[in-house]
C-alpha positions in Angstrom: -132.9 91.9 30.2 -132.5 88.7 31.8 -129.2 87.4 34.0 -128.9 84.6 31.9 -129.3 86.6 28.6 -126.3 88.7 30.1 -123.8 85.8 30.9 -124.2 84.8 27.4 -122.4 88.0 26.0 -119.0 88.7 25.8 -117.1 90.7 28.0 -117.0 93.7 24.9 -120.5 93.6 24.9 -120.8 94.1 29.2 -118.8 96.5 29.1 -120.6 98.4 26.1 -123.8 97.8 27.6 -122.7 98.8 31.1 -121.6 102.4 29.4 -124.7 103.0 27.5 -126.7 102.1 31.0 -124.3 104.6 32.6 -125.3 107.7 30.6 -129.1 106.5 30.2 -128.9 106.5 33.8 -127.5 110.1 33.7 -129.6 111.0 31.6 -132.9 110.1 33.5 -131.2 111.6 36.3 -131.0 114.9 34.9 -134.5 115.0 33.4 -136.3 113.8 36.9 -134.3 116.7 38.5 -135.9 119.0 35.5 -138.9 118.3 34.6 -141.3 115.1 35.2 -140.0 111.7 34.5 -143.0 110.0 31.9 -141.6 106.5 33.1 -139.9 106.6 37.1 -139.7 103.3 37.2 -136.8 103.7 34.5 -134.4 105.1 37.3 -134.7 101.5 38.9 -134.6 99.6 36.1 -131.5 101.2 35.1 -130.2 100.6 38.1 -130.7 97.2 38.3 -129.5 96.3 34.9 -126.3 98.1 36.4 -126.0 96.0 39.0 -126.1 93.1 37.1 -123.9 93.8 34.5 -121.4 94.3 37.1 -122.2 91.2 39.2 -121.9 88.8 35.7 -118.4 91.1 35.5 -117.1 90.3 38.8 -117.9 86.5 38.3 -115.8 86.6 35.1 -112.9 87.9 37.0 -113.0 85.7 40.0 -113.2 82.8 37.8 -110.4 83.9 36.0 -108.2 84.5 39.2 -109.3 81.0 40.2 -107.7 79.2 37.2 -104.7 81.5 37.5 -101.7 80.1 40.2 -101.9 82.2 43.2 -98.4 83.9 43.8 -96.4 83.2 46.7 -96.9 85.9 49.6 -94.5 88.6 49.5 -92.8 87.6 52.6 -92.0 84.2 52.3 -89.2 83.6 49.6 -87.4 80.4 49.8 -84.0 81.8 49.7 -82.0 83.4 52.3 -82.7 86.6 53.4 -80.9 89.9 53.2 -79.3 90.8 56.6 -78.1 94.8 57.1 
């Protein structure tokens, strides 16, 4: 699956895709520790497609905190301060 094919779904569909890549993973993981793996280039691949789901996620949400206002640090209020 292609990065640009990913970016194109919706953030239901990562995240369904990212847990179905999870347990394939899993999965592959199990059976190479078992018996012989017909395909071990699978384990990468998986991997990969991980890795990329994740990456097109984390753009999402950085975007998103872009467009958001920033909130003031937690240390600088305008008004006066509290003295003890």
């Amino acid at each position: 699956m292609k990065v640009k094919e990913l970016r194109e779904m919706s953030q239901e569909q990562l995240a369904v895709l990212l847990k179905e890549t999870i347990e394939r993973l899993f999965r592959l993981k199990l059976q190479a520790q078992t018996e012989r793996l017909d395909a071990p280039s699978e384990l990468r691949k998986h991997r990969r497609l991980i890795a990329q789901i994740k990456t097109v996620q984390r753009e999402r949400q950085r975007a998103m905190e872009a467009q958001a206002p920033a909130p003031a640090p937690a240390g600088s209020s305008p008004g006066p301060t509290p003295q003890s």
